[in-house]
N, C-alpha and C positions, 0 to 999 in steps of 0.2 A: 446499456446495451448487453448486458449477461443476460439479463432475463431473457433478451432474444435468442442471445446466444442455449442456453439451459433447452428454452424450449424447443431448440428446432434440434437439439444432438440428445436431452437427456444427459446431459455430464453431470456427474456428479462430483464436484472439487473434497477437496483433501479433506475439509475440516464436515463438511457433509458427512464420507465416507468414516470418520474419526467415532463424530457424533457430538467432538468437543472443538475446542481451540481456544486459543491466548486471549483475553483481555487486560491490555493493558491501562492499570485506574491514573501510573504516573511513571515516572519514567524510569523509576526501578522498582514498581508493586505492580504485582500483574496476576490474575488467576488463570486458575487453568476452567473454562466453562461450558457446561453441556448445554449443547444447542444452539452456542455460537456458530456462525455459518455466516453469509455473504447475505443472506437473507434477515439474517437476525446478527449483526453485528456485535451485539452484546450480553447475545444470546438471550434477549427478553424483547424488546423494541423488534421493531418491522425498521428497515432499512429508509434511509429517507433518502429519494432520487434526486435531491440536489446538490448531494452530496459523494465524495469518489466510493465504490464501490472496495470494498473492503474484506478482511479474511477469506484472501487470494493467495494462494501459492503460488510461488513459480512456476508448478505442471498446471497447474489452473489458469495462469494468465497465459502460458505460450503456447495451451488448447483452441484459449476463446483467440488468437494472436493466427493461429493455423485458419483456423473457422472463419475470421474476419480478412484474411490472406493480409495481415498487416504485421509488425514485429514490434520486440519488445528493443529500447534503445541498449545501447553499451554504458556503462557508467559514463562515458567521455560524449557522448551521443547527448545525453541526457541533460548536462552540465550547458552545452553550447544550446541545445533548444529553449531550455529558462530563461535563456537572456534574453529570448523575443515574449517574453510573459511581462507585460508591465505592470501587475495588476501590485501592491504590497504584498512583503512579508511581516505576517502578523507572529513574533512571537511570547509577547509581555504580558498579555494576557486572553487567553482563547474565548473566554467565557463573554467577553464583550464583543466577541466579532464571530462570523458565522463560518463554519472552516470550507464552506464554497468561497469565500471571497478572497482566501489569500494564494499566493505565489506558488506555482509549482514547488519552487524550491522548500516552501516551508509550510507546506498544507501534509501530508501522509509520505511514508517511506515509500520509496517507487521502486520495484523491482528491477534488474537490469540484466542485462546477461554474461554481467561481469563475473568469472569467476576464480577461486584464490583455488591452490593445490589442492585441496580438502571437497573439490566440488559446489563451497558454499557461494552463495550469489553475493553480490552487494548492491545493497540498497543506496538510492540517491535522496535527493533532496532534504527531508527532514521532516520530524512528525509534529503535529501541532499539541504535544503533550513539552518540546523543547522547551528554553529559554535561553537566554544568555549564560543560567548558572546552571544549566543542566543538559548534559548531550552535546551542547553545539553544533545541533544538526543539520544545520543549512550552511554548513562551512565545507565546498567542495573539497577539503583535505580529509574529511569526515571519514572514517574507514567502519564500516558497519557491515556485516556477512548475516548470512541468516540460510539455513538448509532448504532445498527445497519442496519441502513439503508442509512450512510451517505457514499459517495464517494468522492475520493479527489485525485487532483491533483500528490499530492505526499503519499498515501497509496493503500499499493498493498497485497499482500498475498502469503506467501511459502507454499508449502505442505509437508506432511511427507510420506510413502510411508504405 
């Protein structure tokens, strides 16, 4: 739905405007890459549409959130909606499972509009770069912050209606 969104406003999101943004290869190696964008996810590939739409900033998700007159959830918002998602959380190994098929909670970092002193947001559910020994991302005690203007490889953004 962004592409609708892009083409009926022309917005250009942060990491467009940048020219770069985050790729994250694991869960503590990450580059920084030109021409990563929403469009090019890893800044080489075209985006694949079955998949959540990605290097999305907070002003870029609560644009297309204005535009679609829908919001983005609260971190506690967020938490109670996943529990109607029955679908698995895959997180042991990604490579055999397709990252449309898993769980809210453990498919990409989801933006919220939770936010700590400093202004940063925090992210819900978990990225499917986690495992048991790394991150424990899909553990609603999870405390993850992130500015908002950063994009990433593996965070995206749900709406609420």
């Amino acid at each position: 739905m962004l592409c609708y969104f892009v083409a009926a406003t022309d917005y250009v999101t942060d990491a467009e405007r940048y020219g770069w943004s985050i790729v994250q290869r694991t869960v503590l190696a990450y580059d920084v890459v030109n021409g990563a964008d929403w469009r090019h996810p890893d800044g080489e590939h075209e985006a694949l549409t079955h998949l959540p739409v990605t290097q999305v900033s907070y002003h870029g998700a609560q644009a297309y959130c204005k535009w679609a007159g829908t919001r983005l959830p609260t971190y506690e918002e967020y938490w109670r909606w996943t529990k109607k998602d029955a679908r698995p959380v895959i997180e042991k190994d990604v490579q055999m499972y397709p990252v449309a098929a898993v769980n809210l909670g453990g498919n990409v970092w989801e933006i919220t509009t939770t936010e700590n002193v400093w202004g940063e947001i925090r992210l819900a559910g978990g990225s499917f770069l986690c495992n048991d020994r790394t991150c424990d991302g899909t553990s609603v005690d999870r405390v993850l912050q992130v500015d908002k203007i950063t994009g990433n490889y593996h965070i995206s953004f749900v709406v609420l209606d």
